[in-house]
C-alpha positions in Angstrom: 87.4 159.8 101.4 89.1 158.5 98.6 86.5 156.7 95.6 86.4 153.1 95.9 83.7 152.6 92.8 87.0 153.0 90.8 87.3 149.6 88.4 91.8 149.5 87.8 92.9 147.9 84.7 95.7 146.8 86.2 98.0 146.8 89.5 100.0 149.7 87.6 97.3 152.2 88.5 97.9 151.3 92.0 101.4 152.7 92.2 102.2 155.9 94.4 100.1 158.1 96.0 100.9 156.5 99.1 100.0 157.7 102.5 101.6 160.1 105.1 100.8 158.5 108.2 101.8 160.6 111.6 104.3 158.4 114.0 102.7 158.9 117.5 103.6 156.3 120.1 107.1 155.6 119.4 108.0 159.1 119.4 105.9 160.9 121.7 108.9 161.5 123.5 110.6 163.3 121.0 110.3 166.7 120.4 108.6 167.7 117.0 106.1 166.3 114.4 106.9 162.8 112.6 105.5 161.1 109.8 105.6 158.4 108.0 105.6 157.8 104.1 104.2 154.2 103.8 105.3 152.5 100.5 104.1 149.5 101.4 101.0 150.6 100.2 102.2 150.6 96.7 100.8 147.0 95.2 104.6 145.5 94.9 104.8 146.4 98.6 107.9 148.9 98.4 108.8 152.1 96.9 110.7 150.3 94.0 107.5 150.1 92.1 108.0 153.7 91.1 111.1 153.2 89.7 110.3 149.8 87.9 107.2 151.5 86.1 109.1 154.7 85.2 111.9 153.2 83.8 110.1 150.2 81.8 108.1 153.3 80.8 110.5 155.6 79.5 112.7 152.4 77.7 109.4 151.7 76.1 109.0 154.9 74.6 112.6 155.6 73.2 112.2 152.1 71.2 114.4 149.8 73.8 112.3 148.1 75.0 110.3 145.5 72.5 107.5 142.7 72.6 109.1 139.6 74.2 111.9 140.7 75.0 113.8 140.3 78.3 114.8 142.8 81.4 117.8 142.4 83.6 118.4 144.0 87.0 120.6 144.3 90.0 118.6 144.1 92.6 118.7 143.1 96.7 114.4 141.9 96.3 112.3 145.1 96.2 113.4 146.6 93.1 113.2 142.5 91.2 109.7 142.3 92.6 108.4 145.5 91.1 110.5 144.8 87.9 108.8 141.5 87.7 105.2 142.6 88.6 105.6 145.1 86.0 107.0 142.6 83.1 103.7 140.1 83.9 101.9 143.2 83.1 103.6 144.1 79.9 105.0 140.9 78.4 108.3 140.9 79.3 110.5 138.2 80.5 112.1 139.1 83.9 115.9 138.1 84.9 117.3 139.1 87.8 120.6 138.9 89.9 120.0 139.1 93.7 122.6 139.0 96.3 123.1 136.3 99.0 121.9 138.7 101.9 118.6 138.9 100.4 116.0 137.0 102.6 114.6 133.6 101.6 111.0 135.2 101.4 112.4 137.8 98.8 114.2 135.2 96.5 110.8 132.9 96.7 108.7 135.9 95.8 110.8 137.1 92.8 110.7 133.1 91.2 106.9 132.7 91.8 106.7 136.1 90.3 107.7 134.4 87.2 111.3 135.7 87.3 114.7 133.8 86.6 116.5 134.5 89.5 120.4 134.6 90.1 121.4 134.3 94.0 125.3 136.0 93.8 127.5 135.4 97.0 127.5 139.0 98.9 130.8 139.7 100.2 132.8 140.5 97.3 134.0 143.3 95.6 132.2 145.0 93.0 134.1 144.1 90.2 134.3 140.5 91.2 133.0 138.3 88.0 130.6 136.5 90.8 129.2 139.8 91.8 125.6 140.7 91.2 126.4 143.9 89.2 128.8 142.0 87.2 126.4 138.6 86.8 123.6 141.1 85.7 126.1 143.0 83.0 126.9 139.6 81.3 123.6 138.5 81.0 122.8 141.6 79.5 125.2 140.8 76.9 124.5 137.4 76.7 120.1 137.6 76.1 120.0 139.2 72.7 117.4 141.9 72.6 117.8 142.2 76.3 117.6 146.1 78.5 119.6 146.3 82.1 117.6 148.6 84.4 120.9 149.3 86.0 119.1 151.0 89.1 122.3 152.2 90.5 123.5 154.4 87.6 120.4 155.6 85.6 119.2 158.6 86.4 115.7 157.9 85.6 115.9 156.0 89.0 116.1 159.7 90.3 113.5 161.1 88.1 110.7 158.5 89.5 111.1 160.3 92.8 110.8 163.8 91.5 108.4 163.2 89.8 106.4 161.2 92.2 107.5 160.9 96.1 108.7 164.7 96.0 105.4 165.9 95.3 103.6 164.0 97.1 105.0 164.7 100.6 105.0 168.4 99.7 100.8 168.8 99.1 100.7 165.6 102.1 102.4 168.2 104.8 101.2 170.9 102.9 104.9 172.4 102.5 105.0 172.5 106.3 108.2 169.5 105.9 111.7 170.8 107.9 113.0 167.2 107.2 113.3 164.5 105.0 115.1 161.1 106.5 115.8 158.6 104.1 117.9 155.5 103.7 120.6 155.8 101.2 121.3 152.7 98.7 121.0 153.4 95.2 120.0 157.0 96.4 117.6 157.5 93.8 114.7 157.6 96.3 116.5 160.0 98.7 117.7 162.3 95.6 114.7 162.5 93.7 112.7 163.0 96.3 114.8 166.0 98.0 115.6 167.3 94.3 111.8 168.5 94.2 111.3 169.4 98.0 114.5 171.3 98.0 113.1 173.2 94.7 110.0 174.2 96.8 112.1 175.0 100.4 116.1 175.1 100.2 116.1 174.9 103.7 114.9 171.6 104.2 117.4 169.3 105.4 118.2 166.3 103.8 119.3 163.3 106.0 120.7 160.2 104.4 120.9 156.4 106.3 123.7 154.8 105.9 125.3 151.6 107.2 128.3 150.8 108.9 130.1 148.4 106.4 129.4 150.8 104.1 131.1 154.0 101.9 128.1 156.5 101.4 128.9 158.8 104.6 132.7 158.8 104.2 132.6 159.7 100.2 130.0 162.5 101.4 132.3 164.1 103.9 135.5 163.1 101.3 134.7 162.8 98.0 136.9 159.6 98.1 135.7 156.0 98.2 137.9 154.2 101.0 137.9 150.5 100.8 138.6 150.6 104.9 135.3 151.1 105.1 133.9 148.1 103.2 133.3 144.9 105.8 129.7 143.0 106.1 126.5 144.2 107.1 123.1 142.8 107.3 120.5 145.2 106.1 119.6 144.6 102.8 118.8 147.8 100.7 121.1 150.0 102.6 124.6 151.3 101.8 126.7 150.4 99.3 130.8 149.4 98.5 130.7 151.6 96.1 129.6 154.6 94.9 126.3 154.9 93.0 125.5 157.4 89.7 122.0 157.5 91.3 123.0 159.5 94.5 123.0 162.9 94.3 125.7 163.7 97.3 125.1 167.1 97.2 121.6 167.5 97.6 121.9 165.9 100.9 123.0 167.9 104.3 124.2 164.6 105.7 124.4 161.0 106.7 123.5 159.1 109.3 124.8 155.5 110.1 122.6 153.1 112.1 123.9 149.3 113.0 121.9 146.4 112.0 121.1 145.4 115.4 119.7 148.5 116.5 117.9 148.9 113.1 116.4 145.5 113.6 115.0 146.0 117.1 113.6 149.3 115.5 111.7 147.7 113.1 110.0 145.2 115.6 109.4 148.5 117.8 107.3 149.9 115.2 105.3 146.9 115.0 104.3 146.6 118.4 103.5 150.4 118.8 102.5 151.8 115.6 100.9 148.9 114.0 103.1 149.1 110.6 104.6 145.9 110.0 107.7 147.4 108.3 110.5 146.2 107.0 114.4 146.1 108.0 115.4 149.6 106.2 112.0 151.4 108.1 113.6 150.5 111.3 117.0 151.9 109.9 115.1 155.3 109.4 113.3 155.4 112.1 116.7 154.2 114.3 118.5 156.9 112.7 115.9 159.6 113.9 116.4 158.8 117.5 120.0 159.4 116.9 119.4 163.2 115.4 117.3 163.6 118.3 119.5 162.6 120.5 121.8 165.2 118.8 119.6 168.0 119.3 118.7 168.3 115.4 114.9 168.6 116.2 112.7 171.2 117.7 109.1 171.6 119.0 108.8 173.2 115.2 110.1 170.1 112.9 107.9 168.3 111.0 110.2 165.4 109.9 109.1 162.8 107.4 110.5 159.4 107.2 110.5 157.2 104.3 109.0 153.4 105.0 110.8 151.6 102.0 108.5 148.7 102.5 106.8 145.5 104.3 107.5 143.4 106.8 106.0 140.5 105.1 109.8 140.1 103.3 111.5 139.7 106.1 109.6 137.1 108.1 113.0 135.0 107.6 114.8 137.6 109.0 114.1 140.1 111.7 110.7 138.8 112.4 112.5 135.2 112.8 113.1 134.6 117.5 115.4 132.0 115.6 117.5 134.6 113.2 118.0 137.1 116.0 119.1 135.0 118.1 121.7 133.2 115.8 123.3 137.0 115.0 123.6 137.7 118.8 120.6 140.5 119.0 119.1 139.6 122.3 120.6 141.1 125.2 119.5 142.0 128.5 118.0 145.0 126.7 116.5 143.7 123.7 115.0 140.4 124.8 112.9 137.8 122.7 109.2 138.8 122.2 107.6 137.4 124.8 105.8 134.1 123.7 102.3 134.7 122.1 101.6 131.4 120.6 100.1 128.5 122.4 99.0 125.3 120.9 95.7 123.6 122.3 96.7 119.3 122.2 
C-alpha cells in the first residue's frame, strides 16, 4: 500500500503515477485482458497535467519562461486546466484560447482557475483569423514577455509521455502489454507513450482513435491531408483538421474512427458498469476496442491497455446531460434515456 504519511508541497507532486485499473464487466465478453490507465487521477483530472508540468518545466530552465510573465495555449479544456493549475503554482499569468465545442463546465473551470479565457467559434479552418490556433498566436505576439505552449507542434508534448505514461504502463503490466489504444488529437500522448513501449517490445501494436470529421486516419494511410474529410464532430479532444507536429504517424500500426454517438453512449456504459465516471474521449477508446474486437484483432493472449484521458465531472453539460443527448438525436430504440433515478419528496 502506497504511504499516505506523505506531507506534498504542492498539487505538482501529485502528477502521474496513475493507476492501471483492469476493465472487467463491460468486457467480459471479449476475448483477452483489458485495462485501464486512469488519468483522472492526476490532480487536474486529465493526462494534460503531464504535459503542462513538463513543458512549463523545460521553458523554465532554458530562460523562457520569467517571474510574471504570461503563458498562452491552444487548448479544447484539459490541457488550459493543467496549464492554469500549474501557473497558480508558479506565478504565471494564464491565457488561453478554447474552442466553442468545449463544454460549459470546462470554460467555467479554466476562468475560476484564474485564467483569461478566449471562447473561438469551432467550425473554421485552421488558418481562419477567428480560429483558436490563430487567436492564441496573436496574443502571443501581442503580451510582451509572453511563451505559447503550442501543444500541437512542440515535441516536448511527446517527451512528457516517454518519459512518464510509457514507463509507467510497462512496470504496471509488467511488459506483459500486446496493445496500446489511444485517442489521437495532438498525438503527443499516443506518441510518447508508444515511443517508449515500442523501445521495450516492437511488436506492440499501436492503435490510434480517431473521429469521423476528422484527417488523422486518411493522412496515416496517405500521407496527404484531404479537406473532404473535414465536417463537424462533437468530441472534444479527438481528431484534428489538420495535421499535428506532435503525432508521430509512424509509430502507430493504425487508426481507428469511432462516431460521437457511439462514443457517448460508451462513456455512460462505463459508468454504470465499471464505476469510472469518464469522460467523452474514454468512451471513444473504449468504443473503438469493441470495434477491433469485433475485427478479430484480440486473442485469449492480449493484454490491451486503454488510455482514460480524463473525468466525467467536465462533461456534466454534455454527455451526462438526458437534455443534451436528446437535443443531438442520441436516443433511439437502442440507446434509451437513463432510466429516471431522482425523485423529489414535496
Amino acid at each position: 500500500m502506497e504511504d499516505c504519511s506523505r506531507i506534498y508541497d504542492s498539487v505538482l507532486d501529485l502528477i502521474g503515477n496513475t493507476p492501471l485499473i483492469r476493465i472487467n464487466r463491460i468486457t467480459q465478453n471479449l476475448p483477452g485482458n483489458y485495462y485501464a490507465k486512469v488519468e483522472a487521477f492526476n490532480p487536474g483530472h486529465s493526462t494534460k497535467d503531464r504535459i503542462a508540468l513538463h513543458i512549463i518545466d523545460t521553458f523554465e530552465k532554458q530562460g523562457l519562461l520569467k517571474p510574471g510573465a504570461t503563458v498562452i495555449e491552444t487548448t479544447s479544456g484539459n490541457t488550459g486546466y493543467s496549464i492554469a493549475m500549474v501557473s497558480i503554482i508558479k506565478g504565471y499569468d494564464c491565457v488561453l484560447a478554447v474552442t466553442s465545442k468545449s463544454s460549459k463546465d470546462k470554460i467555467d473551470m479554466l476562468q475560476n482557475m484564474g485564467a483569461k479565457v478566449y471562447v473561438c467559434p469551432a467550425n473554421v479552418s485552421a488558418d481562419d483569423p477567428r480560429s483558436y490556433y490563430q487567436v492564441a498566436k496573436r496574443l502571443h505576439e501581442e503580451i510582451k514577455g509572453s511563451v505559447y505552449i503550442n501543444q500541437y507542434f512542440n515535441p516536448l508534448n511527446i517527451d512528457a509521455h516517454y518519459l512518464t505514461t510509457g514507463p509507467e504502463i510497462w512496470k504496471q503490466t509488467q511488459g506483459k502489454i500486446t496493445h496500446l489504444i489511444a485517442c489521437s488529437g495532438t498525438g503527443g500522448t499516443i506518441s510518447g507513450t508508444a515511443k517508449y513501449l515500442k523501445e521495450q517490445n516492437p511488436d506492440i501494436k499501436i492503435i490510434g482513435v480517431d473521429a469521423y470529421g476528422s484527417v488523422l486516419k486518411a493522412y496515416h494511410e496517405t500521407g496527404e491531408l484531404d479537406p473532404s474529410e473535414i465536417y463537424p464532430y462533437r468530441i472534444e479532444g479527438l481528431g484534428k483538421n489538420l495535421i499535428p507536429a506532435a503525432t508521430d504517424f509512424d509509430i502507430i500500426d493504425y487508426f481507428e474512427k469511432v462516431t460521437d454517438e457511439a462514443s457517448a453512449h460508451r462513456a455512460r456504459e462505463i459508468a454504470r458498469t465499471e464505476g469510472l465516471f469518464v469522460g467523452y474521449t474514454s468512451g471513444a477508446v473504449t468504443q473503438a476496442i469493441f470495434q477491433l474486437a469485433d475485427a478479430g484483432s484480440f486473442d485469449k493472449n492480449s493484454h490491451v491497455v486503454a488510455i482514460y484521458p480524463d473525468h466525467g465531472s467536465r462533461y456534466m453539460s454534455k454527455i451526462y446531460s438526458e437534455q443534451w443527448m436528446a437535443d443531438q438525436g442520441f436516443f433511439d430504440s437502442q440507446n434509451e434515456k437513463t432510466e429516471k433515478r431522482v425523485e423529489f419528496i414535496r
